[in-house]
HTML snippet that shows the backbone in 3Dmol.js (N, CA, C, O; Angstrom):
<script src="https://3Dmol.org/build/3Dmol-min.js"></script>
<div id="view" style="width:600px;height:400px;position:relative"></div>
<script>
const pdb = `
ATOM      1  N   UNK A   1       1.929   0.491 -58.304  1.00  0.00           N
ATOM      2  CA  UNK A   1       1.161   0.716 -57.093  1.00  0.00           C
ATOM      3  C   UNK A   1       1.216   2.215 -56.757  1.00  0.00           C
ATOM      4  O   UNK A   1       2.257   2.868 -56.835  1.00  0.00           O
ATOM      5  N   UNK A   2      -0.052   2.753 -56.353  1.00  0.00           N
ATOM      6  CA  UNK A   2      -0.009   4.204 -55.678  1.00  0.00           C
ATOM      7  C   UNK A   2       0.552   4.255 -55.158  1.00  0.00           C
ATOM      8  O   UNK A   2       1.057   3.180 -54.836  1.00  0.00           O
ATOM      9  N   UNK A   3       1.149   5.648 -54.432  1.00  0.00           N
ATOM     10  CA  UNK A   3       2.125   6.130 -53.433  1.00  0.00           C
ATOM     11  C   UNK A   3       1.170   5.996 -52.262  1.00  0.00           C
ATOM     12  O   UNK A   3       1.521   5.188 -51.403  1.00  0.00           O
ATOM     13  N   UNK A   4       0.217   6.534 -52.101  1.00  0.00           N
ATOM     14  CA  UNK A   4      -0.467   6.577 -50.987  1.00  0.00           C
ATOM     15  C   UNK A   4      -0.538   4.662 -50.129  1.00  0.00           C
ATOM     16  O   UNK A   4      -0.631   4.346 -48.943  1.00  0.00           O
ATOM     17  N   UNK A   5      -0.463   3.994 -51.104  1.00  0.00           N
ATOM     18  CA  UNK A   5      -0.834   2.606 -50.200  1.00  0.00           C
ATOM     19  C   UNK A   5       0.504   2.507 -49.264  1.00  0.00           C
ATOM     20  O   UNK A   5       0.513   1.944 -48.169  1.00  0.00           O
ATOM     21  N   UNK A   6       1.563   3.103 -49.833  1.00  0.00           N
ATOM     22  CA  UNK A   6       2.241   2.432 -49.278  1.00  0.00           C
ATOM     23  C   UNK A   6       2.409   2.872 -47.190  1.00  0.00           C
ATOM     24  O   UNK A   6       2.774   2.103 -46.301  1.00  0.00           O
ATOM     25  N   UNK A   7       1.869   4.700 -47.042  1.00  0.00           N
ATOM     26  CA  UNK A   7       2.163   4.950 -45.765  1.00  0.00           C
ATOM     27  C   UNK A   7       0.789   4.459 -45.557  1.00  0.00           C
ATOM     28  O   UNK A   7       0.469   5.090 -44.550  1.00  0.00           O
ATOM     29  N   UNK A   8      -0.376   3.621 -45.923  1.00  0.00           N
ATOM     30  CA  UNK A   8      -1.321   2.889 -45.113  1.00  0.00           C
ATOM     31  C   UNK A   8      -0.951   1.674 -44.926  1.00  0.00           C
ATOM     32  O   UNK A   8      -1.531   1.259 -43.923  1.00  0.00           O
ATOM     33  N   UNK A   9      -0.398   1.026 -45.296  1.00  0.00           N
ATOM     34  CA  UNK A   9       0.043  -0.377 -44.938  1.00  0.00           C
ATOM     35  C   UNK A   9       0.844  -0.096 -43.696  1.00  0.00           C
ATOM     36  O   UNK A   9       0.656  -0.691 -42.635  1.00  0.00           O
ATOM     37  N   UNK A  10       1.943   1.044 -43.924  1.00  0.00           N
ATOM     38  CA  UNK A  10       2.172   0.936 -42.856  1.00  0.00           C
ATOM     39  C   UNK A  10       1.884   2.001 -41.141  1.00  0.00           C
ATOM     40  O   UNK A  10       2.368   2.239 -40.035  1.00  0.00           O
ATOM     41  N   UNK A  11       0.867   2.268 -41.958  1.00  0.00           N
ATOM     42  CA  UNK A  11      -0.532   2.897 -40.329  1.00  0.00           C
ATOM     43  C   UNK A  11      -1.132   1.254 -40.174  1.00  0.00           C
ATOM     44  O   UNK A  11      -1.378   1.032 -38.989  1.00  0.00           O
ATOM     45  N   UNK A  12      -1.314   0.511 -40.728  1.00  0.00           N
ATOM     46  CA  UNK A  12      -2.071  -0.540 -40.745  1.00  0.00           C
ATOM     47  C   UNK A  12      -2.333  -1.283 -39.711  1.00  0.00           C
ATOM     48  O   UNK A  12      -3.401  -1.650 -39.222  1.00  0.00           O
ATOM     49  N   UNK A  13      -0.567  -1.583 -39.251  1.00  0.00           N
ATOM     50  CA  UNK A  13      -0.530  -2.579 -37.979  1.00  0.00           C
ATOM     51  C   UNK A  13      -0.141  -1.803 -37.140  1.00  0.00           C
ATOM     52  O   UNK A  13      -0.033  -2.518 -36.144  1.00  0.00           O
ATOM     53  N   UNK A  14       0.201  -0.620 -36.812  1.00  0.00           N
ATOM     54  CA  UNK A  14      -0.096   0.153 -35.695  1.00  0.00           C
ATOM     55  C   UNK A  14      -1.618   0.179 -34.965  1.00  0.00           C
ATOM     56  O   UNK A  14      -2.013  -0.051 -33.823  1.00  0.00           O
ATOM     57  N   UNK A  15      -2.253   0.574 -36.216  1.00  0.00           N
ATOM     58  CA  UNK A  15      -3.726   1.013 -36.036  1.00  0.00           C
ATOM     59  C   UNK A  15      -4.527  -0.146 -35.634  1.00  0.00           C
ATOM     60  O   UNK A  15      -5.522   0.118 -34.960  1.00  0.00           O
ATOM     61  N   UNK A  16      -4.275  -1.499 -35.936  1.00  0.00           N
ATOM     62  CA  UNK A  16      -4.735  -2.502 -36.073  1.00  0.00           C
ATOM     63  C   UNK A  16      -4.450  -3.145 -34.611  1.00  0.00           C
ATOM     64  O   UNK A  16      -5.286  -3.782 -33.970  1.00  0.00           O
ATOM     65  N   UNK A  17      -3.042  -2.852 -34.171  1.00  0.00           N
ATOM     66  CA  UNK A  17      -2.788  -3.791 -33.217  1.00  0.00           C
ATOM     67  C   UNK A  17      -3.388  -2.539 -31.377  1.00  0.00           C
ATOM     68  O   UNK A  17      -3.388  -2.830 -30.180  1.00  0.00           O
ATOM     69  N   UNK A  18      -3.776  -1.265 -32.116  1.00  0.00           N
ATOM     70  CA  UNK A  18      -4.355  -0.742 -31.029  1.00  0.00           C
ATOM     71  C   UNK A  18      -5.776  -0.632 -30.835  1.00  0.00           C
ATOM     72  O   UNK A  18      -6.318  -0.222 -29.808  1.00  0.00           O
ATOM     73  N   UNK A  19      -6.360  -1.034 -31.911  1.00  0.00           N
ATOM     74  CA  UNK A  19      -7.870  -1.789 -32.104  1.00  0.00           C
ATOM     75  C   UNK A  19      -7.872  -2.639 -31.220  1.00  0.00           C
ATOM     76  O   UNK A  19      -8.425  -2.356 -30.157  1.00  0.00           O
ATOM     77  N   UNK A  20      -7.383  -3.662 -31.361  1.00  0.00           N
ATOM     78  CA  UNK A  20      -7.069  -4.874 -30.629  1.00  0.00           C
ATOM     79  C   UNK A  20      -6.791  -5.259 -29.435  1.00  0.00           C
ATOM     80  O   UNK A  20      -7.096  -6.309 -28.870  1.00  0.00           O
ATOM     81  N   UNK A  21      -5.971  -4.026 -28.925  1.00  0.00           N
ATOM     82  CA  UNK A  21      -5.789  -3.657 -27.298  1.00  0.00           C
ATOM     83  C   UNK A  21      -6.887  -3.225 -26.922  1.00  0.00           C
ATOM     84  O   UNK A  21      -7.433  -3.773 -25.964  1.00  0.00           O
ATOM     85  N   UNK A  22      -7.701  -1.764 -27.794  1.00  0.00           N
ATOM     86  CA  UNK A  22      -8.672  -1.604 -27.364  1.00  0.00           C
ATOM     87  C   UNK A  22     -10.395  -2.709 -27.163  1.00  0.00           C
ATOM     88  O   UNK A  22     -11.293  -2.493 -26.349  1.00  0.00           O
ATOM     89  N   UNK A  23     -10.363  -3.291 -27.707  1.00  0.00           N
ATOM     90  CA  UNK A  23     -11.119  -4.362 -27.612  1.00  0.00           C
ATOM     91  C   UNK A  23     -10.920  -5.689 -26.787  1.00  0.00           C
ATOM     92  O   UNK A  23     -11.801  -6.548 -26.746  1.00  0.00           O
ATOM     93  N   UNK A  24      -9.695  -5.813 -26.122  1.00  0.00           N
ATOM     94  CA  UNK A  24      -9.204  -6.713 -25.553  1.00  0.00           C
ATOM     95  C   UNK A  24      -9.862  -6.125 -24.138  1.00  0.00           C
ATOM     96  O   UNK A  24     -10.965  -6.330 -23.631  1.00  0.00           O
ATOM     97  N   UNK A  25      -8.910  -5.437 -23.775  1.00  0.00           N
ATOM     98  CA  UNK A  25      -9.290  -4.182 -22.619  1.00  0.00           C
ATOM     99  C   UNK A  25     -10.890  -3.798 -22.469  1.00  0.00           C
ATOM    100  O   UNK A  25     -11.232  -3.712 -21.290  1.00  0.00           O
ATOM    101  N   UNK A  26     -11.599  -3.629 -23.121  1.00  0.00           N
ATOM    102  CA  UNK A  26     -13.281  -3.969 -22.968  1.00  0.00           C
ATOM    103  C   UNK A  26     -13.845  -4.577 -22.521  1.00  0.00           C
ATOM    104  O   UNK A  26     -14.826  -4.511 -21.780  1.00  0.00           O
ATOM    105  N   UNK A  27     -12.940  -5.690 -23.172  1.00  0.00           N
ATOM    106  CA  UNK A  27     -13.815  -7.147 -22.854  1.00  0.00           C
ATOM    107  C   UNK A  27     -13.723  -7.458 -21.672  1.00  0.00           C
ATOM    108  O   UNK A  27     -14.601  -8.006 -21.005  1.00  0.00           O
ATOM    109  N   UNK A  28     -12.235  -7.007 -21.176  1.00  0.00           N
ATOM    110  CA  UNK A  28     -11.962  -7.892 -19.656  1.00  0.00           C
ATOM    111  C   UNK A  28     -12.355  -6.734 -18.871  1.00  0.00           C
ATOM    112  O   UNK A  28     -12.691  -7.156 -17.765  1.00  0.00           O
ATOM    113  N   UNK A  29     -12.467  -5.499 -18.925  1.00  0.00           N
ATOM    114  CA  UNK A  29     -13.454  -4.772 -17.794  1.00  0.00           C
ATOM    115  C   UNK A  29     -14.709  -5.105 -17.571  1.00  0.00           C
ATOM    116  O   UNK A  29     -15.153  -5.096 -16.423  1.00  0.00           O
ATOM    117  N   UNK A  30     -15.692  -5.552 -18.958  1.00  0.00           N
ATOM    118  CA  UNK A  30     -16.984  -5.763 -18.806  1.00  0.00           C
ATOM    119  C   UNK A  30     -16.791  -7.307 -17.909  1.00  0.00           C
ATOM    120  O   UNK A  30     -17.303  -7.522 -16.810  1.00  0.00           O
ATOM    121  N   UNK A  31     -15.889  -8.326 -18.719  1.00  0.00           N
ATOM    122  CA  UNK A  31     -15.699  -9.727 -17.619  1.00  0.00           C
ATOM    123  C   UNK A  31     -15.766  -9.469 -16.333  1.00  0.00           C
ATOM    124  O   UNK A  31     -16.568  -9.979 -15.550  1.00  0.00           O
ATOM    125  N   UNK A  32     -14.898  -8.642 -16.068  1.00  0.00           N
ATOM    126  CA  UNK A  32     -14.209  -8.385 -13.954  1.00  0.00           C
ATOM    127  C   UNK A  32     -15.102  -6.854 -13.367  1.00  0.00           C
ATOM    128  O   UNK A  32     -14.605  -6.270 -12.403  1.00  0.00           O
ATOM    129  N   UNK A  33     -16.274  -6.341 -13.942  1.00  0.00           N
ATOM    130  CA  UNK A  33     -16.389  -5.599 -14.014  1.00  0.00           C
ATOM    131  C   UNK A  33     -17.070  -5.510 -12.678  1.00  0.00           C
ATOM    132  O   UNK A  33     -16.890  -4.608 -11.860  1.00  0.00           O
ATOM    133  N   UNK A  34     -17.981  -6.684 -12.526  1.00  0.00           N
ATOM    134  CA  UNK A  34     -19.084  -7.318 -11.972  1.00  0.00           C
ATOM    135  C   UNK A  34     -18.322  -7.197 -10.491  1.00  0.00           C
ATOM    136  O   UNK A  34     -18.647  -6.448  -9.569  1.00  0.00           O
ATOM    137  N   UNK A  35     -17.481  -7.920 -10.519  1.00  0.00           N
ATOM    138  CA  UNK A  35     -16.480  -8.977  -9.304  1.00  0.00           C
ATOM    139  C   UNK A  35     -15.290  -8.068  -8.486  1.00  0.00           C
ATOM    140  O   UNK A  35     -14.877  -8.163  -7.330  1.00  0.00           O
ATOM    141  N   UNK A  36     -14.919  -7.137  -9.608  1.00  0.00           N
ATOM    142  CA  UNK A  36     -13.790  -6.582  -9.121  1.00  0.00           C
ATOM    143  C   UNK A  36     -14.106  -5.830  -7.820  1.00  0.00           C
ATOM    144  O   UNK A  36     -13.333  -6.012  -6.879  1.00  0.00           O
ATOM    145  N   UNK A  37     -15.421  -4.796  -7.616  1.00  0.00           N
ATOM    146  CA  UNK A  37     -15.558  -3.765  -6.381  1.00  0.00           C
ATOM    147  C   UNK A  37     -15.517  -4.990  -5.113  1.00  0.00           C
ATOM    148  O   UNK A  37     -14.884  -4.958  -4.058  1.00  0.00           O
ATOM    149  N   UNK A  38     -16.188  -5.770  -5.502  1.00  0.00           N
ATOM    150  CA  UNK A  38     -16.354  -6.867  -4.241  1.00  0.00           C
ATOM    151  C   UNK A  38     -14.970  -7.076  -3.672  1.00  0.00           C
ATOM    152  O   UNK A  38     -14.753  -6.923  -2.470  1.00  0.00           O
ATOM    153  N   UNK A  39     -14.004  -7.439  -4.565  1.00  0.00           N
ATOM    154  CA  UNK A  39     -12.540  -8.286  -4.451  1.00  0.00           C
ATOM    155  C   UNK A  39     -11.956  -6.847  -3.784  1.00  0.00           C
ATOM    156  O   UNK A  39     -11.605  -6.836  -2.604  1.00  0.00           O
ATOM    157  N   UNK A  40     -11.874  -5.567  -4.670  1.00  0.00           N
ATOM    158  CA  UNK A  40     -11.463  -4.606  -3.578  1.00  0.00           C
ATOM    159  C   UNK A  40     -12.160  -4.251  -2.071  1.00  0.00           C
ATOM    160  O   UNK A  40     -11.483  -3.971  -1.081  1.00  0.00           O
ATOM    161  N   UNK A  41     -13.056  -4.290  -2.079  1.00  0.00           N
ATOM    162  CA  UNK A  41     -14.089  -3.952  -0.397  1.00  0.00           C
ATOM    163  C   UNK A  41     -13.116  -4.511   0.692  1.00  0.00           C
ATOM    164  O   UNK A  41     -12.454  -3.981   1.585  1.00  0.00           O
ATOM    165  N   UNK A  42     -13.388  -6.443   0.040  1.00  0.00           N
ATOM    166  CA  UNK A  42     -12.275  -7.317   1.011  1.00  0.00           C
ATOM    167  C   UNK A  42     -10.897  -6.976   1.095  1.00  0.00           C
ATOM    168  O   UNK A  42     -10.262  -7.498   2.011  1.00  0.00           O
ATOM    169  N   UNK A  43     -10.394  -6.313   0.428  1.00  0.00           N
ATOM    170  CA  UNK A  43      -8.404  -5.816  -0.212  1.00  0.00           C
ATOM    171  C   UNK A  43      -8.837  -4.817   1.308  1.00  0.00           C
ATOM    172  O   UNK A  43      -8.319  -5.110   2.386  1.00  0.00           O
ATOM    173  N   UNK A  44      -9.706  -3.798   1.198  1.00  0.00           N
ATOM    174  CA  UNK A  44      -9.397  -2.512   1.744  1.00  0.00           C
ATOM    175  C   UNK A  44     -10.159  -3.023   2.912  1.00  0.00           C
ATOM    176  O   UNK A  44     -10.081  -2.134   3.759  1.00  0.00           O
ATOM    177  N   UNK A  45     -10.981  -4.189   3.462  1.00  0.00           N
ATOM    178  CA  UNK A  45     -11.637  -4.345   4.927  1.00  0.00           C
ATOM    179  C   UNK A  45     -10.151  -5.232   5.656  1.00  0.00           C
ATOM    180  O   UNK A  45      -9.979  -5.280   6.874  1.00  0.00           O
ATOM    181  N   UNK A  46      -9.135  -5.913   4.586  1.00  0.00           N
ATOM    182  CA  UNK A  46      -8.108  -6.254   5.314  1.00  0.00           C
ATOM    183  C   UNK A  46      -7.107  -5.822   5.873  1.00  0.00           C
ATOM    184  O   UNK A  46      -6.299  -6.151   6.741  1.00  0.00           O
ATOM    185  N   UNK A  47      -7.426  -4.650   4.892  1.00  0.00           N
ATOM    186  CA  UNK A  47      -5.606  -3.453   4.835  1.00  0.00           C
ATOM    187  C   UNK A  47      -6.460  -2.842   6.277  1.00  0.00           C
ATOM    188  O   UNK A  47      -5.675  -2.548   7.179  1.00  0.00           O
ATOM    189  N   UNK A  48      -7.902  -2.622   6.598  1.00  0.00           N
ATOM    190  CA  UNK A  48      -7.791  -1.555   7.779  1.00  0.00           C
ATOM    191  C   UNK A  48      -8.126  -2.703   8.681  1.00  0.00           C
ATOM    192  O   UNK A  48      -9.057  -2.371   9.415  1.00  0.00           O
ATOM    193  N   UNK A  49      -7.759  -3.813   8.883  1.00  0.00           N
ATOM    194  CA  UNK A  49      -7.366  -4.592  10.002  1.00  0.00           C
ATOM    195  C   UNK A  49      -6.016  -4.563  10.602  1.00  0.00           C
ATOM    196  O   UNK A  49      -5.591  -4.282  11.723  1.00  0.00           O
ATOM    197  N   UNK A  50      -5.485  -4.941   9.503  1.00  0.00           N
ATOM    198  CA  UNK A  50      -3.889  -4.864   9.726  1.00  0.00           C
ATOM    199  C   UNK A  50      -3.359  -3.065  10.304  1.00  0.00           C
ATOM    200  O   UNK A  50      -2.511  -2.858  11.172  1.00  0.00           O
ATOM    201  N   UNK A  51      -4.128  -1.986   9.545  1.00  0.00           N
ATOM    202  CA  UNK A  51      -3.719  -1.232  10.115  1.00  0.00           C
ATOM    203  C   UNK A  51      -4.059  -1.046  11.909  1.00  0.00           C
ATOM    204  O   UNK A  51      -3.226  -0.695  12.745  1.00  0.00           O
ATOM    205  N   UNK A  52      -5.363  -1.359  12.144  1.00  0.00           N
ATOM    206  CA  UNK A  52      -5.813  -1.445  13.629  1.00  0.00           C
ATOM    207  C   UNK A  52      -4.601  -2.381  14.262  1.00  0.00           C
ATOM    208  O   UNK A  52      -4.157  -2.086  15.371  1.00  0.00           O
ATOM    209  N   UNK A  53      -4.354  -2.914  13.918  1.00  0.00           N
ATOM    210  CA  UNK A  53      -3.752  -3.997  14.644  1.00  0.00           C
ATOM    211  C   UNK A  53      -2.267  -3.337  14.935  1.00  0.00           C
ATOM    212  O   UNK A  53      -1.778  -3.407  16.062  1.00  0.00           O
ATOM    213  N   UNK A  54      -1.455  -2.568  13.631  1.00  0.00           N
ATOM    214  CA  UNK A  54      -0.563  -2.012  14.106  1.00  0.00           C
ATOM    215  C   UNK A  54      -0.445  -0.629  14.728  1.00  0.00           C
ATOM    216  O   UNK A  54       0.488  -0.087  15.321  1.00  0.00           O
ATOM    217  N   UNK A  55      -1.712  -0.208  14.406  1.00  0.00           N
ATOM    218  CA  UNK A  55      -1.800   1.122  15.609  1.00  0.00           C
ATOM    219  C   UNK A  55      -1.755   0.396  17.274  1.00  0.00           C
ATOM    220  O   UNK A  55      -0.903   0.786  18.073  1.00  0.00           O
ATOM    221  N   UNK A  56      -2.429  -0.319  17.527  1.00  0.00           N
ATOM    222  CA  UNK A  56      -3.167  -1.235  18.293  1.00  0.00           C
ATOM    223  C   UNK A  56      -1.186  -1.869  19.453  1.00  0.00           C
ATOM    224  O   UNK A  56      -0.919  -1.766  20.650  1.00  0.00           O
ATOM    225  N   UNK A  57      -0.328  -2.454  18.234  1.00  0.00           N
ATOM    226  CA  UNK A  57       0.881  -2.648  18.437  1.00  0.00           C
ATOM    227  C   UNK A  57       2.183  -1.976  19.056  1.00  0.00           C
ATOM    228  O   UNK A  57       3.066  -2.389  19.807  1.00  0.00           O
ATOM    229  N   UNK A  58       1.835  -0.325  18.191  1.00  0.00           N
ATOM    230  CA  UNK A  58       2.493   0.555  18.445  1.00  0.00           C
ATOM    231  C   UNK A  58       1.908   1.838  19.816  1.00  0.00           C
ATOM    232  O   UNK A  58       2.469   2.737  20.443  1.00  0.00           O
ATOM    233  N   UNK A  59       0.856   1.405  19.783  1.00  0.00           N
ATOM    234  CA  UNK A  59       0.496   1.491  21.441  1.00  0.00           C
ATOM    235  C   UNK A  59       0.998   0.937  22.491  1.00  0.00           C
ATOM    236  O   UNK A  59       1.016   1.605  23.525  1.00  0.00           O
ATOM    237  N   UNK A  60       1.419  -0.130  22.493  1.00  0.00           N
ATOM    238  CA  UNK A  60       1.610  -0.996  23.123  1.00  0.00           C
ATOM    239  C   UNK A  60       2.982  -1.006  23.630  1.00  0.00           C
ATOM    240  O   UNK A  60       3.272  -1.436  24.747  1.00  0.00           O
ATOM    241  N   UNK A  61       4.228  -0.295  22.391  1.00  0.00           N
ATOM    242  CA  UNK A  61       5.343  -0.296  22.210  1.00  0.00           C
ATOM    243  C   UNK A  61       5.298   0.854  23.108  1.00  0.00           C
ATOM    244  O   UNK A  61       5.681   0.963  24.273  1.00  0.00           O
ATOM    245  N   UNK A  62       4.878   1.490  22.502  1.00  0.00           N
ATOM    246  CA  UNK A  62       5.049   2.992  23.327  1.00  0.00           C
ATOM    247  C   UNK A  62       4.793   3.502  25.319  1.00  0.00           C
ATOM    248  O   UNK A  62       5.336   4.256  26.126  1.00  0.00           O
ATOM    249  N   UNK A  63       3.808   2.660  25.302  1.00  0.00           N
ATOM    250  CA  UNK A  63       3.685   2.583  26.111  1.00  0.00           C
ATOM    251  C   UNK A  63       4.760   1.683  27.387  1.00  0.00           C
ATOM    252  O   UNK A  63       5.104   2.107  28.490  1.00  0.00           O
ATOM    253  N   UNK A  64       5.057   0.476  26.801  1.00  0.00           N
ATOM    254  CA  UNK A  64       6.611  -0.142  27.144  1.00  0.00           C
ATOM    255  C   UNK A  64       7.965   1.004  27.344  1.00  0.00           C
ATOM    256  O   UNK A  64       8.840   0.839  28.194  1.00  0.00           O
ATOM    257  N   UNK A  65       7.930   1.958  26.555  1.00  0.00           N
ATOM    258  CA  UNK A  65       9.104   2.557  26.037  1.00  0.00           C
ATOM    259  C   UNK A  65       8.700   3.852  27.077  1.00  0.00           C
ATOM    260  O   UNK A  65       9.647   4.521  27.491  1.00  0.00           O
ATOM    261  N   UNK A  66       7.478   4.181  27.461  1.00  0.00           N
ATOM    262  CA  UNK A  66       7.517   5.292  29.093  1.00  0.00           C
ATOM    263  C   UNK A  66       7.651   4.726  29.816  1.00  0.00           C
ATOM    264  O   UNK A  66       8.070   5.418  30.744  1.00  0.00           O
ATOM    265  N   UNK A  67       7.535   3.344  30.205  1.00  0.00           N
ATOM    266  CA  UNK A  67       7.616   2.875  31.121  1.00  0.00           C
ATOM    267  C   UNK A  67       8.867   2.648  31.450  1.00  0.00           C
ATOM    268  O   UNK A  67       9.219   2.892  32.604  1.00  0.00           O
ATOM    269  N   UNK A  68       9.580   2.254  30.718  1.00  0.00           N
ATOM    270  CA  UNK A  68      11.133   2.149  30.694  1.00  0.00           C
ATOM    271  C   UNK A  68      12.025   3.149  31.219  1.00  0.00           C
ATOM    272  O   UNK A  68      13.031   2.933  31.895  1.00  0.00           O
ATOM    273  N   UNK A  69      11.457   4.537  30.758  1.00  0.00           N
ATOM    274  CA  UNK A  69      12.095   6.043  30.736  1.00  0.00           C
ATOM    275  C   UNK A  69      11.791   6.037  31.951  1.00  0.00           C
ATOM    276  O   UNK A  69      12.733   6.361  32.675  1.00  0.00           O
ATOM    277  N   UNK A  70      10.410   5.686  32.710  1.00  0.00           N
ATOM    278  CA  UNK A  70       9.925   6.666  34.176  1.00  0.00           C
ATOM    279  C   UNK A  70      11.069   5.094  34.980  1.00  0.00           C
ATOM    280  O   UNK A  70      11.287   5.447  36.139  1.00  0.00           O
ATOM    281  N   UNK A  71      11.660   3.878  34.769  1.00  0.00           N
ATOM    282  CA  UNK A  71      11.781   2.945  35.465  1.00  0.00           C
ATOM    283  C   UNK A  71      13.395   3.768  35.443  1.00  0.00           C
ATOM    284  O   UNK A  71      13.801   4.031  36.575  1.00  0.00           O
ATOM    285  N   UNK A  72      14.216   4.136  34.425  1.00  0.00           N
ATOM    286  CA  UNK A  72      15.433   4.855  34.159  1.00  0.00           C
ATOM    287  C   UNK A  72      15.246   6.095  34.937  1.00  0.00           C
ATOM    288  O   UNK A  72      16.046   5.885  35.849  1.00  0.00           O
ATOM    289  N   UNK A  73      14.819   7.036  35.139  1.00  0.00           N
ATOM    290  CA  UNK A  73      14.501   8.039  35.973  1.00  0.00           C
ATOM    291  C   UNK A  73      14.501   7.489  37.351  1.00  0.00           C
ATOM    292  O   UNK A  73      15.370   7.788  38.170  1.00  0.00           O
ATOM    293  N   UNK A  74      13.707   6.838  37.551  1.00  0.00           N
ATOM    294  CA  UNK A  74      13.508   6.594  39.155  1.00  0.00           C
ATOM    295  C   UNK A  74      14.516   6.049  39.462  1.00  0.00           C
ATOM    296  O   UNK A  74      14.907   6.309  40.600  1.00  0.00           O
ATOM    297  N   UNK A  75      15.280   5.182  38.715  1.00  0.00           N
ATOM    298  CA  UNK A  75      16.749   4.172  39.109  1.00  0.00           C
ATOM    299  C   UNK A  75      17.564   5.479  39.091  1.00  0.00           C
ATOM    300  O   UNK A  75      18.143   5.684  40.157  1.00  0.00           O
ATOM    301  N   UNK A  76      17.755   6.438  38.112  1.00  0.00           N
ATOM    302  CA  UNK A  76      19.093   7.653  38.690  1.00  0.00           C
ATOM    303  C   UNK A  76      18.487   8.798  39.696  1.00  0.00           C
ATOM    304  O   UNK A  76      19.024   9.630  40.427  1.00  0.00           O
ATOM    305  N   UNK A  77      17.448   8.542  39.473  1.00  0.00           N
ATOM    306  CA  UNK A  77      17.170   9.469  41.187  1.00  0.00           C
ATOM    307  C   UNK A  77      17.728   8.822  42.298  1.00  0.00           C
ATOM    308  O   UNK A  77      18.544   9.120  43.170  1.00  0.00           O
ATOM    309  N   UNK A  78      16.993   7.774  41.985  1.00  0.00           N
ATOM    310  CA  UNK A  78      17.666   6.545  43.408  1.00  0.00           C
ATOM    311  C   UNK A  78      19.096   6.729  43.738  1.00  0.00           C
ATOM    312  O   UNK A  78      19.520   6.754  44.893  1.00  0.00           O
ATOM    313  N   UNK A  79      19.967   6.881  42.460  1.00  0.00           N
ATOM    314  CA  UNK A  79      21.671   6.751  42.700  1.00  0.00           C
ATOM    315  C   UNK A  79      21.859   7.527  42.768  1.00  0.00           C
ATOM    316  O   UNK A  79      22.957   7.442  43.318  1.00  0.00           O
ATOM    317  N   UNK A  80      21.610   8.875  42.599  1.00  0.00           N
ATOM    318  CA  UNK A  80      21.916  10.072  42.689  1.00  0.00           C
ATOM    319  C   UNK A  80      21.366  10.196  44.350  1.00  0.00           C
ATOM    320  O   UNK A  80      22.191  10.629  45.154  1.00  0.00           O
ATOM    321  N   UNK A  81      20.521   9.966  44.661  1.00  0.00           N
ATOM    322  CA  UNK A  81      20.331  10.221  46.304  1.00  0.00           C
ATOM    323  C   UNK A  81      21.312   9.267  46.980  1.00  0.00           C
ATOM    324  O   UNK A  81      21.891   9.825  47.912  1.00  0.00           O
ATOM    325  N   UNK A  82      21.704   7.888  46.776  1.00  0.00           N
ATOM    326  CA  UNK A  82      22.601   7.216  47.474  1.00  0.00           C
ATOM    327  C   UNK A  82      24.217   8.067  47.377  1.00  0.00           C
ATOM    328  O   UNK A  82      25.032   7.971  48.295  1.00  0.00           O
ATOM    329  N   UNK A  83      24.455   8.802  46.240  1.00  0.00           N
ATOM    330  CA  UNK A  83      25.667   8.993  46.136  1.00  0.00           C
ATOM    331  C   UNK A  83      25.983  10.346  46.814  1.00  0.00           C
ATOM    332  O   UNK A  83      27.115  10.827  46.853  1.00  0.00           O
ATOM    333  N   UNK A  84      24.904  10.902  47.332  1.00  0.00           N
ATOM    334  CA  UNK A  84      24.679  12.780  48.233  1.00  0.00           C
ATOM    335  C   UNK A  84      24.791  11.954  49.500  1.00  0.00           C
ATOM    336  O   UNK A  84      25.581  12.254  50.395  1.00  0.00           O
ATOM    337  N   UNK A  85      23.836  10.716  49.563  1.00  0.00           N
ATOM    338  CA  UNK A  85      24.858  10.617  51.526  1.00  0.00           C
ATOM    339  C   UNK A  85      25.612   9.995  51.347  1.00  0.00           C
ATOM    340  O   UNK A  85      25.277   9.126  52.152  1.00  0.00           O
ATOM    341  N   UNK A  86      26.389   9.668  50.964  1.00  0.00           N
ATOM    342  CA  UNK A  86      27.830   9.277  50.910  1.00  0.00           C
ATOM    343  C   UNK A  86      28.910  10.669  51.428  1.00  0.00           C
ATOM    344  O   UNK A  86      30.133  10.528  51.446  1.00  0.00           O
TER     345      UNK A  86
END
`;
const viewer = $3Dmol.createViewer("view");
viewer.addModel(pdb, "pdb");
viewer.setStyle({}, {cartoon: {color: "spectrum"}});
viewer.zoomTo();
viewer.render();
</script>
């Protein structure tokens, strides 16, 4: 046997088995190719719900959390004036 067959046999199934990926991979982009933008639109019209919702949340928090501070303020003003007339 030639010398040369022998480093093609073994390019063979390298070469062969990345044919194969590459043709695999074709096929299923042209399959989902159609379907996929749709399936993302809905992915990304849900993700900016959820984000509204937690902006929407963290408004909400925040707003709790001044209210708290101005309710803490006004309570040590309060004690601080009870404890000057004393």
């Amino acid at each position: 046997m030639p010398h040369f067959v022998y480093p093609m046999l073994l390019l063979g199934c390298p070469l062969g088995m990345g044919l194969a990926m590459w043709f695999m991979m074709r096929s299923t982009l042209q399959a989902t190719g159609s379907a996929e933008p749709e399936g993302l639109q809905a992915e990304i019209d849900r993700l900016r719900a959820e984000v509204r919702l937690l902006l929407a949340v963290q408004q909400q928090l925040l707003s709790f959390h001044e209210e708290d501070q101005m309710v803490a303020v006004a309570y040590s003003n309060h004690f601080e004036v009870k404890q000057e007339d004393k």
